[in-house]
N, C-alpha and C positions, 0 to 999 in steps of 0.2 A: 859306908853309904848304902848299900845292897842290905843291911839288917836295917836300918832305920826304913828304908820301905817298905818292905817286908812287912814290917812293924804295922805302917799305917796301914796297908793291904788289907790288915786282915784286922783291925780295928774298925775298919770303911765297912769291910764284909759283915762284922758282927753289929754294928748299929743298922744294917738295911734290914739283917736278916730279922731283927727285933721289931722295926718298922711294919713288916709285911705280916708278923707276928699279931699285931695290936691290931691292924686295918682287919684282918681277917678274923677275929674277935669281934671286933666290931660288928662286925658285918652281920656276924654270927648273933649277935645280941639282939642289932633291928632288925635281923629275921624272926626272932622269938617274941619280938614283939607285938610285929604286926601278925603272927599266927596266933597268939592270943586274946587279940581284939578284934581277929574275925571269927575267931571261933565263939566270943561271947555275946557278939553282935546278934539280937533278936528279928527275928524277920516278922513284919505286920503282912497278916492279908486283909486286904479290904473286905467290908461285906455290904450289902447290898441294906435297903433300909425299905421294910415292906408290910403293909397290912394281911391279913386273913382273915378269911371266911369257912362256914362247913359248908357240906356238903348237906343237901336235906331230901327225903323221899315221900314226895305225895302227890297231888294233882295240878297237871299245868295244861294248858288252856291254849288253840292256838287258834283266834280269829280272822274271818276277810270280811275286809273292809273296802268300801267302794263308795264313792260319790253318787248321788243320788239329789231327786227334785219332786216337789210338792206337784200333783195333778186333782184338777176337779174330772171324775172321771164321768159323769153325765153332766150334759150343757144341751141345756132345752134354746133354740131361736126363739128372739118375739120378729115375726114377720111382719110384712104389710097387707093387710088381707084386697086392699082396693089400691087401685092408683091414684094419687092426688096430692096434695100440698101438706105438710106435718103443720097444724098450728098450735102445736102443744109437746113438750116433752117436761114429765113428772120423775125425774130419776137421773143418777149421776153414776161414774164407776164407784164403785164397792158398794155399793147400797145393798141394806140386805129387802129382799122383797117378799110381799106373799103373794100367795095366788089371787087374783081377783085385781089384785092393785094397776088401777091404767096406767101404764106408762106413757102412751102417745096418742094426741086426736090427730085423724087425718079429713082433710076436705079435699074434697071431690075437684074437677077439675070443672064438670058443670056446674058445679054448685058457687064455687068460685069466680065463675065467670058472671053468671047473674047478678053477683053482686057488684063486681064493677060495671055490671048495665046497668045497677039500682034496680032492677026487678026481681021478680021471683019472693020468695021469701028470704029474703037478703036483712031483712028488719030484725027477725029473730034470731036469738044468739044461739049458737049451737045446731042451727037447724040445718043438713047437710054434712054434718062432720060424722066421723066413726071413728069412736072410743077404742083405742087399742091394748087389752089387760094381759096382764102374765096369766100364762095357763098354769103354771108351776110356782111353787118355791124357789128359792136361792139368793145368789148375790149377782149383781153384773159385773162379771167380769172383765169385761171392757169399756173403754170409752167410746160414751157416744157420740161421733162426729155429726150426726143429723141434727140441725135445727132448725126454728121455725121456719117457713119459706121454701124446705125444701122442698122441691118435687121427687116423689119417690112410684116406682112404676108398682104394680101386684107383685107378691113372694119376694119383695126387695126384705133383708135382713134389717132390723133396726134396732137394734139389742143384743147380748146373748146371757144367757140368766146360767149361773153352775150352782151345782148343789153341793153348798158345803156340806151337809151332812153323808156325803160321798166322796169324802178325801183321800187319797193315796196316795204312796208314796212311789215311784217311777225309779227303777235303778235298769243302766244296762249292764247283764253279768256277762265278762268273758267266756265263751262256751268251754272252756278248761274248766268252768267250776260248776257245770248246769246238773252235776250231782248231787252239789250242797243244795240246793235251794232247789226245794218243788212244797205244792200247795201246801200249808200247816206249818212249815217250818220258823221256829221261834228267830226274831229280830229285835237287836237294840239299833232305837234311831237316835242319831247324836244331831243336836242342831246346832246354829253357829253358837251360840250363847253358853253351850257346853251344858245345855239341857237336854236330857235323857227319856225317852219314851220306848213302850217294848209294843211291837209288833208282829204281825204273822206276813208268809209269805199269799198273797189273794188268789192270784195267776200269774203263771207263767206260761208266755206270748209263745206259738209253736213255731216259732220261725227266728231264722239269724240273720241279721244284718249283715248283707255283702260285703259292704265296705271293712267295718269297724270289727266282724265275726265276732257280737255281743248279741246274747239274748234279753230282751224285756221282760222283766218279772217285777209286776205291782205289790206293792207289800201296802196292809192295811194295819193304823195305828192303834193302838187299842183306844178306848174313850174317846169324847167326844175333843176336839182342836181347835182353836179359832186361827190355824196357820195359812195365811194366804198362798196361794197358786204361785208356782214358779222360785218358791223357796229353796235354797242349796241346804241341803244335806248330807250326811253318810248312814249308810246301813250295814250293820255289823251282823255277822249271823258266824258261828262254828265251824271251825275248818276240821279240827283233828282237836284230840284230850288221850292225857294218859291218866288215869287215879294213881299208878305207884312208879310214878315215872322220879330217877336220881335227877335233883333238879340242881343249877348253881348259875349266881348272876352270868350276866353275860358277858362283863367285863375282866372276867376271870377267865374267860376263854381265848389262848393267842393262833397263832395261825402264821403262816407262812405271806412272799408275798402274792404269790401264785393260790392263794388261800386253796389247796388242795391237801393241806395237813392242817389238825387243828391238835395243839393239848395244853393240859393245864400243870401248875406249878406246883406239886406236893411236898407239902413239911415233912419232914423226917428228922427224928431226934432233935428237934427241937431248934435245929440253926442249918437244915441242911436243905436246899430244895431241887427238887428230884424229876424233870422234866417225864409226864404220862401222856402217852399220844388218846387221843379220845376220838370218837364219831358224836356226831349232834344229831339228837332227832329234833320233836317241836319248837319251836320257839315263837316269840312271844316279845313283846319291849322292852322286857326287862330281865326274862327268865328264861331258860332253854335246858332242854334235855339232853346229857349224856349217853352215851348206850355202848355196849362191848368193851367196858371195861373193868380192873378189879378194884377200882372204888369203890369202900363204903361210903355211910354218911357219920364213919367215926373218921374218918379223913380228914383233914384242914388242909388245904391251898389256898394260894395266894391270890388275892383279890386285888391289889395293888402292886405295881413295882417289880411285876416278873416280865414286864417286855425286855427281851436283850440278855434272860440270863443264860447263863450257860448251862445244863447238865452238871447236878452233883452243886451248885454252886453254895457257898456262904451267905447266912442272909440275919440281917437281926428285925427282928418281929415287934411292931408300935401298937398293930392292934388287934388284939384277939377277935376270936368273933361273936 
């Protein structure tokens, strides 16, 4: 009995040892496995999908711009030279007038009165009354409230006549800018219709508004205008110009949120882009200047699709420039 155990003992022993054999083979085999399928496994890196632009070197332009209004800068009064009753008004607002033309008869108050006693010379027409004429040219710029019946005393105002051929244009400039703009200086006037007229500076007013600390500077339009008084406009005139200033949109330009850093996105070999810190000098609505750095204008950056990249990043390019 002691050999037939024996027996199986080590029949038991040599089928586990076989067992432990094969598992550990195994084992061995789906490790070679899986080391093979991750060594052949390709890794994708994304890239980013972006247009470009160059960089180009020539003249950029940088204007101010200010809201502005149409003035008739001389406006003659028609007065009343007598006291008495108005029984005549010849004229309306905007009328254009000439010199000579009556605008208003006045009757006296004696004269007036005789006639509802039916005495005097109350028969004849006209007789007692004073013809009131424009001493000037122009247009009435206002409306006249006086009409017939009224009673108006001497030197009472009953019109006011402006000379359009004395039109100006009225801007107040912040005294920050009272450099740019003195007598001569060349202006584009832009009206609401996005019609364009070019201008000089006429005078500049020697005094600044407390409140507002804006100076008054009339600017006169070239040629002759028929634009009425009190028109909104802008007046453009020259802030700063470079002739050989590196110029690139401005939508190429990123920045921080603190915008206290600004740069742009440079191509490099051809799929690579390469974060360049920049300074800005002019700018302009659509164009701005670079300065202090070692961009050419054989350079391309990205004009599209560089918010958010990284430094060094991957990128594939849709549109040349």
């Amino acid at each position: 009995m002691h050999g037939i155990t024996g027996t199986i003992n080590r029949k038991t022993m040599k089928n586990i040892s076989l067992l432990i054999l094969f598992a550990a083979g195994l084992s061995v085999f789906m490790g070679c496995g899986n080391k093979t399928s991750e060594t052949t496994e390709e890794v994708v890196v994304p890239k980013a999908v972006v247009s470009v632009t160059s960089l180009k070197k020539g003249r950029i332009e940088e204007q101010i711009t200010l809201n502005a209004r149409t003035i008739f800068l001389k406006k003659n009064d028609v007065v009343a030279p007598i006291s008495g009753y108005i029984t005549g008004v010849n004229g309306k607002y905007g009328d254009k007038v000439e010199a000579g033309r009556v605008l208003f008869k006045i009757q006296t108050r004696e004269n007036k009165a005789l006639q509802q006693s039916g005495g005097g010379n109350s028969g004849t027409p006209g007789m007692g009354e004073i013809a009131v004429a424009a001493t000037t040219s122009g247009v009435i710029n206002q409306p006249i409230t006086l009409g017939a019946g009224t009673y108006v005393t001497e030197g009472t105002t009953l019109c006011s006549l402006a000379d359009n051929n004395d039109l100006l244009v009225r801007v107040n400039v912040p005294f920050e800018y009272h450099t740019l703009l003195h007598q001569g200086t060349p202006c584009i006037l832009m009206l609401q219709d996005n019609s364009q007229s070019e201008g000089t500076v006429y005078l500049v007013r020697p005094f600044v508004d407390e409140n507002s600390q804006t100076q008054e500077v009339l600017v006169k339009p070239k040629g002759t205008h028929a634009w009425p008084e009190n028109m909104n406009l802008t007046v453009s005139s020259l802030k700063n110009s470079n002739d050989s200033a590196l110029i690139i949109p401005k939508a190429a330009l990123l920045t921080n949120e603190t915008q206290d850093e600004f740069w742009v996105m440079k191509i490099v070999n051809d799929s690579v882009a390469v974060k360049v810190i920049v300074q800005t000098g002019i700018k302009n609505d659509s164009l701005l200047e670079i300065v202090n750095t070692g961009l050419t204008p054989e350079d391309i950056i990205i004009l599209e699709g560089g918010y958010g990249l990284e430094d060094s990043s991957l990128v594939t390019i849709i549109r040349e420039p």
